[in-house]
C-alpha distance (Angstrom), angle and dihedral (degrees) to the residues before:
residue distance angle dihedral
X1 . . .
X2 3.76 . .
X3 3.63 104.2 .
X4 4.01 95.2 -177.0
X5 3.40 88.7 55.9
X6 3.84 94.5 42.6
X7 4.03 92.7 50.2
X8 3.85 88.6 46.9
X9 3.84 95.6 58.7
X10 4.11 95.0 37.4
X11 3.70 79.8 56.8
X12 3.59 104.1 47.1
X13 3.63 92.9 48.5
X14 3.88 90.2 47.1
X15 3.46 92.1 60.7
X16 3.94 97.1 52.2
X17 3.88 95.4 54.7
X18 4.60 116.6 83.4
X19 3.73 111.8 -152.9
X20 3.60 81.5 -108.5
X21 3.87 92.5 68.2
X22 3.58 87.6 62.1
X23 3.89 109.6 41.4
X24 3.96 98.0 -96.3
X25 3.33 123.9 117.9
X26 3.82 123.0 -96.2
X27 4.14 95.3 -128.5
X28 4.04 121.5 167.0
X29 3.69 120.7 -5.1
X30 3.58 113.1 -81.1
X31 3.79 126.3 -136.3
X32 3.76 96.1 -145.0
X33 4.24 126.1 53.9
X34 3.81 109.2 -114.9
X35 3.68 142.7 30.3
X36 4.09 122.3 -53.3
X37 3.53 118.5 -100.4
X38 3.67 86.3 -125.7
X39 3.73 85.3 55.8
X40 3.93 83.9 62.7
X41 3.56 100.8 36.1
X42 4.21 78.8 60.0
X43 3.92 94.5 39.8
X44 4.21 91.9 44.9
X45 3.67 91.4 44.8
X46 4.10 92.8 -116.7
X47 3.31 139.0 134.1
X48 3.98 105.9 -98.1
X49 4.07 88.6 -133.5
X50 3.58 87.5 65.4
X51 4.01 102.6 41.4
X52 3.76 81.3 52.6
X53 3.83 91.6 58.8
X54 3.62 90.4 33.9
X55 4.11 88.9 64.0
X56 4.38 83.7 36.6
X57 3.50 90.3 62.5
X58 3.94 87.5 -125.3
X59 3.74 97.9 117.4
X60 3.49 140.7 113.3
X61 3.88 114.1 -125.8
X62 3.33 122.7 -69.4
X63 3.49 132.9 -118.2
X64 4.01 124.1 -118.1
X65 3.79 86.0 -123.1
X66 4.04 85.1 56.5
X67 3.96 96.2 46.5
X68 3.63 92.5 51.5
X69 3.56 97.6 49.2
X70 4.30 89.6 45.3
X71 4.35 82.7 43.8
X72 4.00 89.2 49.2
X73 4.38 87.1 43.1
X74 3.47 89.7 44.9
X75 4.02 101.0 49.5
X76 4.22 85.7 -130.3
X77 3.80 113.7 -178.1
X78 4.04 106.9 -115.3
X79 4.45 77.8 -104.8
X80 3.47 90.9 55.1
X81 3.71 94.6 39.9
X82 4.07 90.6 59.4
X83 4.00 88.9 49.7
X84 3.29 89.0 58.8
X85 3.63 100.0 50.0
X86 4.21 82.0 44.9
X87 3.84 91.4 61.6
X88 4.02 93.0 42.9
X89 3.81 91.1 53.2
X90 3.61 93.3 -124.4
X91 4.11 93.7 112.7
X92 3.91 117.0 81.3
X93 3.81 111.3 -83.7
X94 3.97 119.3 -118.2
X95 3.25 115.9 -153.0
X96 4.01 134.9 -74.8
X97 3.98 98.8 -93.9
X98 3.48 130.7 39.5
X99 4.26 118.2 -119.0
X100 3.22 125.9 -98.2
X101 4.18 103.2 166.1
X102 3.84 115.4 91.0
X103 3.50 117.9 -142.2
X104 3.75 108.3 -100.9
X105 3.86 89.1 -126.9
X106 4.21 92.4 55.8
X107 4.24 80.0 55.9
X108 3.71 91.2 56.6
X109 3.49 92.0 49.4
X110 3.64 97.1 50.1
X111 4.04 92.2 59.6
X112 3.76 87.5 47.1
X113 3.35 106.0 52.6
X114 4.12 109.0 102.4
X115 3.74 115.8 -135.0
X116 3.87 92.1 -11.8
X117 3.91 117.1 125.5
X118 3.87 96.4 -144.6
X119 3.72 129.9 -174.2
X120 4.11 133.2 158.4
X121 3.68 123.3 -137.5
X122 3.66 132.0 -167.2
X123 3.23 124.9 -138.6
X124 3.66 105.8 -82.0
X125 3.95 89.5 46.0
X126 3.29 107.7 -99.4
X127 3.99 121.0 142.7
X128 3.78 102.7 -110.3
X129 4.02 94.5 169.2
X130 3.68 134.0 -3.1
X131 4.19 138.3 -179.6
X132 3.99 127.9 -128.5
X133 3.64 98.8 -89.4
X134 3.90 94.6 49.7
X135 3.27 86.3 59.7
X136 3.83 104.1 53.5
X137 3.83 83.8 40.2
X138 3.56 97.1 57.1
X139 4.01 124.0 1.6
X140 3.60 128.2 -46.8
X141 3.64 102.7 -96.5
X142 3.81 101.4 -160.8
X143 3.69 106.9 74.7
X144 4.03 95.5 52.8
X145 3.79 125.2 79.1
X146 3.64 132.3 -105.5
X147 3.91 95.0 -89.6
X148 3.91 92.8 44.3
X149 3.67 89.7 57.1
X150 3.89 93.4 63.5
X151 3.88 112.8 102.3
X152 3.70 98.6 -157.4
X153 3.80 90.2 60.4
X154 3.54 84.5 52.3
X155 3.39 95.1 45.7
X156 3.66 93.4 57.0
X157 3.48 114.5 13.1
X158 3.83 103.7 32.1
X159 3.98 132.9 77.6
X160 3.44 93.5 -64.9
X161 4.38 95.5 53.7
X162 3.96 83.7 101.2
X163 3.01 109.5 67.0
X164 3.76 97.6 -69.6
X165 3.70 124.2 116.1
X166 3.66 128.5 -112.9
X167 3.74 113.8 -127.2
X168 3.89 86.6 3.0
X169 4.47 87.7 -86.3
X170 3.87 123.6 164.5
X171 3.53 92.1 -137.0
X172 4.05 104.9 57.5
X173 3.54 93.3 129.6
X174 3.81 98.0 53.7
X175 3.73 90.2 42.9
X176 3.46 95.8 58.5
X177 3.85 95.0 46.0
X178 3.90 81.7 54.2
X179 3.85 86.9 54.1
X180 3.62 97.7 55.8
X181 4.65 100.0 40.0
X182 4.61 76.5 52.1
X183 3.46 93.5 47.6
X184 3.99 97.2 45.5
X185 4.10 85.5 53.5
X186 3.67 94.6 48.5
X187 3.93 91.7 43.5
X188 4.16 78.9 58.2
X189 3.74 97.9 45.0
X190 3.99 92.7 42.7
X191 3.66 109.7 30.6
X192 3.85 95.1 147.1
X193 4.07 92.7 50.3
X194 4.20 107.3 100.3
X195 3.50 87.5 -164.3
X196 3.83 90.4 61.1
X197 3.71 96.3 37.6
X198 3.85 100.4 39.2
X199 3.49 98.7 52.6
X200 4.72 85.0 50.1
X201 3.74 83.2 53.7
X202 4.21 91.7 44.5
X203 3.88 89.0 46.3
X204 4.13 94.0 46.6
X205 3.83 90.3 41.9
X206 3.95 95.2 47.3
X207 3.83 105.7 30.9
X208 4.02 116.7 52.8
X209 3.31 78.1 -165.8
X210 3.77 107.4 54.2
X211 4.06 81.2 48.9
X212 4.33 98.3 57.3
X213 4.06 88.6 44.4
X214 4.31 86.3 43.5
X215 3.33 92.8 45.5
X216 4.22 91.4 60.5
X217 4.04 87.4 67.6
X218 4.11 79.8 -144.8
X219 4.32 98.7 157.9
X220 4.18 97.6 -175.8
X221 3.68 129.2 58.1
X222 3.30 121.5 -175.2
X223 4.33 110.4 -94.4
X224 3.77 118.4 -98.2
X225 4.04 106.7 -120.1
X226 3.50 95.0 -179.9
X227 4.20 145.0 11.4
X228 3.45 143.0 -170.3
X229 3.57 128.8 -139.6
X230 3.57 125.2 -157.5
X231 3.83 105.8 -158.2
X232 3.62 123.9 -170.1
X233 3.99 87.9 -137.2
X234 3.95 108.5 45.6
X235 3.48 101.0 9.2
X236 3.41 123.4 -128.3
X237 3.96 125.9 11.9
X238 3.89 121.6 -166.0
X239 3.74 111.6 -160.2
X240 3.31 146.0 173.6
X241 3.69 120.3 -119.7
X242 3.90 129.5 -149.0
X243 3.74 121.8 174.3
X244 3.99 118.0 -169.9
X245 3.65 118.9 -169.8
X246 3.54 115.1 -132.7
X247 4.07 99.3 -156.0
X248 4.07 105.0 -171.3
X249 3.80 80.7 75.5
X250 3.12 113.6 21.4
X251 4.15 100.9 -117.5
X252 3.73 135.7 122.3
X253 3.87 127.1 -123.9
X254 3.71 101.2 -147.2
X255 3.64 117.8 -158.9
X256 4.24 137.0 -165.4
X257 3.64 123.4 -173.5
X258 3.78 135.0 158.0
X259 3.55 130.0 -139.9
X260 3.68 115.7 -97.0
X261 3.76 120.2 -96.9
X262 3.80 93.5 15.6
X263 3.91 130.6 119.9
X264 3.91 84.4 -105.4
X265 3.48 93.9 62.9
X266 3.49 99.2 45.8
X267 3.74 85.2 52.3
X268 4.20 88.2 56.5
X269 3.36 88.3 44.9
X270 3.83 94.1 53.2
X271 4.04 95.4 47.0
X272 3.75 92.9 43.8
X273 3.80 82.1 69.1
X274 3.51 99.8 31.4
X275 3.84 90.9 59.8
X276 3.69 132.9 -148.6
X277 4.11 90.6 -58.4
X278 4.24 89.8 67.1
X279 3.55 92.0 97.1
X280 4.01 142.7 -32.7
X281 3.54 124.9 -144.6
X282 4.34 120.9 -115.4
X283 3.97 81.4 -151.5
């Protein structure tokens, strides 16, 4: 159980919610945004002594019965109601270290799939495996090391952290919120893994900006449907883009297709014989 952690995101998402969200009525102006904690206490069906030490990070661990009645007060997301019960210890435990082995079968699939750029994260973002046509869509992966390969330091601390984009997308700003709500649930589910928490405390200490969105303790974005690519070869490619978690390790097989027919696909189509050497992005 990490109870700092635990009173940090009870009180974050205190202070987003009016009385109004909740059915009580608005009253006198208040001093402070966001309901009182003896508003929750009520709400959650708790004694307001122990909400208080709850959010202090002086109490003993909840029970279930508890979380779900502070989740229900609270008007948690069913994401945000599983990282809750992650930083009170009552969810299953994963192991100590986080995966980085793809199962030999998800490699077979990634060379079969037709006109699919494919490519396997793990659960701090870096590139673990990756077909043909991810490559020539976004950089060949092969020649970097380990730590190059992961896209939230790219995201924040490489070319593109000023204002650039990496790989040239439409949707850098959503994609690095996504980075940050992903890695404040795997920070939860592997708080003993250095890799996991050294690279948080690399991103925080070398992106400002990394530390505002951190700082939020938000843990869902909303899913990117769709992406464009602007590729120094064939211009820009639309696709649409399909991630499927692969739970026994805790990765992400990340897929990009185009519609049949369209510009897009003739794009794909074009870099899947080009090869990885038709063009590299500066950003």
């Amino acid at each position: 159980m990490d109870k700092q952690e635990l009173g940090a995101f009870l009180r974050s998402r205190r202070e987003r919610l009016c009385p109004q969200d909740v059915g009580l009525p608005t009253g006198p102006r208040r001093r402070t945004p966001g309901l009182r904690r003896e508003e929750v206490a009520v709400l959650a069906h708790i004694s307001t002594e122990y909400y208080v030490r709850l959010e202090q990070g002086r109490a003993p661990r909840p029970s279930a019965e508890v979380l779900a009645g502070i989740a229900g007060a609270l008007r948690l997301t069913d994401a945000e109601s599983g990282h809750l019960h992650v930083l009170a210890g009552t969810a299953p435990a994963r192991a100590g270290l986080h995966r980085r082995d793809v199962r030999p079968s998800i490699l077979a699939l990634l060379e079969r799939l037709p006109r699919t750029a494919g490519f396997v994260i793990s659960a701090v973002f870096e590139v673990l495996a990756w077909n043909d046509l991810a490559a020539a869509l976004m950089e060949d992966f092969a020649p970097l090391a380990p730590r190059d390969r992961n896209l939230a330091r790219r995201a924040f601390l490489g070319p593109a952290r000023d204002g650039a984009t990496p790989y040239g997308i439409s949707d850098a700003a959503e994609f690095r919120y996504h980075v940050v709500t992903q890695l404040r649930t795997t920070v939860a589910r592997y708080p003993a893994d250095q890799d996991v928490t050294g690279l948080v405390d690399e991103l925080r200490t070398g992106s400002p900006h990394f530390a505002r969105l951190w700082e939020r303790h938000d843990v869902q974005a909303a899913p990117m449907l769709t992406k464009t690519f602007r590729h120094p070869t064939v211009g820009e490619v639309t696709v649409d883009c399909d991630t499927l978690s692969l739970t026994d390790r805790d990765q992400y097989l990340v897929l990009y297709t185009a519609p049949p027919g369209s510009r897009s696909a003739e794009a794909l189509d074009l870099l899947n014989v080009l090869g990885a050497e038709a063009g590299h992005y500066s950003a």
